[in-house]
Residue, then its C-alpha position, 0 to 999 in steps of 0.5 A: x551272693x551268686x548274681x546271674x549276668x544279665x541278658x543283653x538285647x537290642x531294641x530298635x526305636x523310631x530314631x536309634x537303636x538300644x542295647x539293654x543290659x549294660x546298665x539299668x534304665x530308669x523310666x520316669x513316671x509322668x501321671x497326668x491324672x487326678x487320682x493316681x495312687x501317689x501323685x494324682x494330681x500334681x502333673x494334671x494340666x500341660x505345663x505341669x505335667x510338661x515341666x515335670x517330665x523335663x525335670x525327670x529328663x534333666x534328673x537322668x531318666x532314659x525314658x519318660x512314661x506318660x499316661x492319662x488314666x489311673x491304673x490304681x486297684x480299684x480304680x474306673x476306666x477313663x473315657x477315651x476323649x479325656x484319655x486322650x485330651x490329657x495326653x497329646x497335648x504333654x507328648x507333643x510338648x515334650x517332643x517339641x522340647x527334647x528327643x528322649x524316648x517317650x512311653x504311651x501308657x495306656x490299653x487303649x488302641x486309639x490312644x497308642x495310635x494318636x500318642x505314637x503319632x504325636x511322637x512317643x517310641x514306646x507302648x506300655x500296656x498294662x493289659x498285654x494288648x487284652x483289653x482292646x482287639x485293635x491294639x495289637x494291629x497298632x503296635x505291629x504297624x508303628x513297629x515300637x517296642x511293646x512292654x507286656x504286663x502281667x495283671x490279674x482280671x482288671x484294676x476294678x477287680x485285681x485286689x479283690x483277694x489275689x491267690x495263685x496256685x504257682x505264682x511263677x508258673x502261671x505269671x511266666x504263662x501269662x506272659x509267654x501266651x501274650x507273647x505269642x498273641x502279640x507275635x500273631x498279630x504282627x508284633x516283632x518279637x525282639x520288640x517286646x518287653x515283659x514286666x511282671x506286674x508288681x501290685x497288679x493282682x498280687x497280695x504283699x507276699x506275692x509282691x515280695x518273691x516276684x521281685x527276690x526271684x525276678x530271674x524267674x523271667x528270664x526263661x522268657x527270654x525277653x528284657x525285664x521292666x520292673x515297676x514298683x516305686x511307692x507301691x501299697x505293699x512297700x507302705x504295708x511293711x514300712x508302715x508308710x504313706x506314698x510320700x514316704x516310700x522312697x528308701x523301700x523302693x530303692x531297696x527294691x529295685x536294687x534286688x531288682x537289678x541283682x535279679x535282672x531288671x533292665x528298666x525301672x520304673x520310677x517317680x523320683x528319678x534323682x534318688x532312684x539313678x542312683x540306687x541303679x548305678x550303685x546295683x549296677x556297680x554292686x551286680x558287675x562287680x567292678x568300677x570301669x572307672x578304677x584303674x586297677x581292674 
């Protein structure tokens, strides 16, 4: 199997700076919803959602990802006050617990504004800064680094029959044109991420070959975020409920990791560190640890 090596970058966060590409990162999802597609429901109040995220650290996530809205297709926006009483409560908690890395998962400014003040690092933005005007003047003056996902019309609109006439070049436009748009508003380049949207406007084929050639991005020139833990059309071909999802999603994200993602976003971080560390030794061919290399 011919890996290609994967692109290092740096990334400058509030309190250190990171070097991606030596190993993978795992993302810990944290849903304070009720209505996520996998897991609506358990982590909807604080101390859940609190205690959860600190088993999420203590499991080996670099990152925790909190959001306060469903992004699941078909699924309706969430007011901004509730958007916002779901979330700044667990981020400031966290915070006051533990220095990891916090992600704002959210397409509205003042969310990001509120969440990046109570102490996240990171904004992941499903909408690549589209869905708010003033979310790119938000990402420019915290300075964070910016993930930018690749999605097709809305989460209302996404899955009502995805079609592409070149899956690659357009998604790679897509991004590429948010990119710019991102730089224009003020948005350091080195600071952003780019993620391809499994899920998000893609039927199961689409999905598929996303992730086989997700080295399609590279050409991007950015760091890889890949989110595809216990999606819709992993149960489509495993014929699987969202609870029984972990085994194909840790097949995913080893090609993944194989094709060049330097985040994976999960919910189980405990079985999904290590899958990472498996891919990783897999894609580096060697253990650093064996004394005979």
């Amino acid at each position: 199997m011919n890996v290609r090596p994967r692109p290092l970058f740096r990334l400058k966060l509030r309190s250190q700076e990171w070097s991606l590409g030596h190993r993978t990162l795992l993302m810990g999802i944290v849903n304070v919803t009720p209505d996520s597609f996998s897991d609506g429901g358990k982590w909807a109040t604080r101390e859940a959602a609190v205690t959860h995220a600190m088993a999420l650290a203590q499991a080996g996530a670099d990152i925790l990802d909190i959001g306060g809205e469903s992004t699941r297709p078909f699924s309706d926006p969430v007011p901004l006050e509730e958007e916002l009483r779901r979330v700044l409560p667990v981020i400031e908690e966290i915070r006051s617990r533990t220095d990891i890395p916090i992600s704002i998962d959210t397409t509205k400014a003042e969310v990001a504004y509120r969440a990046l003040q109570a102490g996240a690092d990171i904004l992941n933005d499903v909408s690549a800064l589209r869905f708010d005007p003033e979310m790119g003047a938000v990402a420019a003056q915290a300075g964070v680094p910016v993930i930018l996902m690749h999605m097709l019309g809305t989460p209302k609109t996404m899955q009502e029959s995805p079609r592409y006439t070149a899956l690659f070049s357009e998604i790679i436009r897509f991004l590429e044109e948010r990119i710019e748009a991102a730089v224009a508003a003020g948005v350091d380049r080195h600071q952003i991420l780019v993620d391809p949207g499994i899920g998000f406007g893609k039927t199961v084929t689409h999905n598929v070959r996303l992730i086989r050639d997700l080295d399609a991005l590279a050409v991007l020139e950015r760091p890889i975020v890949l989110g595809a833990s216990r999606k819709r059309f992993i149960g489509t071909i495993l014929d699987a409920s969202p609870d029984n999802r972990e085994i194909g999603t840790a097949v995913v994200n080893a090609f993944g990791v194989a094709a060049g993602a330097h985040i994976l976003r999960v919910h189980d971080v405990h079985v999904h560190r290590q899958a990472a560390l498996m891919a990783d030794a897999l894609r580096n061919g060697f253990w650093p640890e064996d004394s005979s290399n």
